[in-house]
C-alpha positions in Angstrom: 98.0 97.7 108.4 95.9 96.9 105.3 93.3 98.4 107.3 94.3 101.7 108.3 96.2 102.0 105.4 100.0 102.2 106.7 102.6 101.2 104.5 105.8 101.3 107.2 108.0 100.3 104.2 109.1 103.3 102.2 110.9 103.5 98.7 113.7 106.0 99.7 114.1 106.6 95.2 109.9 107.6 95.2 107.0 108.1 97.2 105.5 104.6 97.2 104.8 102.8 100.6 104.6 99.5 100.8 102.5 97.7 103.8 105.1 94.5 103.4 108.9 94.1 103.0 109.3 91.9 100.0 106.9 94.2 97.8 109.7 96.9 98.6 112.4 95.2 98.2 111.8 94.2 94.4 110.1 97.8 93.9 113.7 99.3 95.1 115.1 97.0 92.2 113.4 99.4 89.6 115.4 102.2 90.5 118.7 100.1 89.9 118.6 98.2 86.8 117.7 99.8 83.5 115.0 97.0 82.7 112.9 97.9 85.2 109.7 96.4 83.0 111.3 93.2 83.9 109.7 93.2 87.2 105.9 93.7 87.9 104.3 93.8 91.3 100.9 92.5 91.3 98.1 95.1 92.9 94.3 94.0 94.5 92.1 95.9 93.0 90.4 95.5 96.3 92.4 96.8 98.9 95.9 98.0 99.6 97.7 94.7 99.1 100.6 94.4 96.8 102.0 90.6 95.8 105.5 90.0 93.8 103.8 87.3 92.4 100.3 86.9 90.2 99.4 83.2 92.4 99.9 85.3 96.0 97.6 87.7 94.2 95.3 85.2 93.5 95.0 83.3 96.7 94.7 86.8 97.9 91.6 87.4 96.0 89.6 84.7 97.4 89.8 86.3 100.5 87.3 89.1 99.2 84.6 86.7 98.5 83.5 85.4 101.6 84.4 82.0 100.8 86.1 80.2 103.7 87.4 76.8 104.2 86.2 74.7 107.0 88.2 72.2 109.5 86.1 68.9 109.1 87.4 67.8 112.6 86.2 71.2 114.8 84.5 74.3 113.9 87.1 76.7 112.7 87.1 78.4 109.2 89.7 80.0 107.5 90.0 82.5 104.6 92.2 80.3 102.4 93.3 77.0 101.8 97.0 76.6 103.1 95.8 77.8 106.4 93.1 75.5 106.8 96.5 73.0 105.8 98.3 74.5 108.4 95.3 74.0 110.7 95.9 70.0 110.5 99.5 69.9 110.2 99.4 71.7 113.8 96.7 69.5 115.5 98.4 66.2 113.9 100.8 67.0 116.0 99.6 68.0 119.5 99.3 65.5 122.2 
């Protein structure tokens, strides 16, 4: 979806589309409470993607550099961190 551009979640208050659920869900609070500066959604500057929270923003951002994190046990790489995590947790565990 960030790709093509598709935001499947739609504010029914306002035109904004959202490509994930959560984004729209606190977006549809500003429409309901009068202190709707209370809540900020956090934008990339780099592509579509829209965080409720500035630290999913900014794992998000490393994403755009090209960095990536690399298993020390095979050859896979990942484009952030708690993936790479997950990547362990999941072949500690196999047979």
């Amino acid at each position: 979806m960030t790709h093509s551009e598709q935001k499947p979640y739609n504010c029914t208050h306002c035109n904004k589309g959202f490509t994930q659920r959560e984004p729209l869900r606190i977006h549809l609070r500003t429409h309901m409470t009068e202190n709707s500066h209370d809540i900020n959604l956090h934008y990339c500057s780099l592509c579509p993607k829209v965080f409720c929270h500035a630290s999913g923003l900014s794992r998000h951002l490393v994403t755009h550099t090209g960095k990536m994190f690399k298993c020390r046990d095979c050859d896979r790489s990942f484009t952030d961190k708690s993936s790479l995590r997950r990547h362990h947790k999941q072949t500690l565990h196999q047979p």
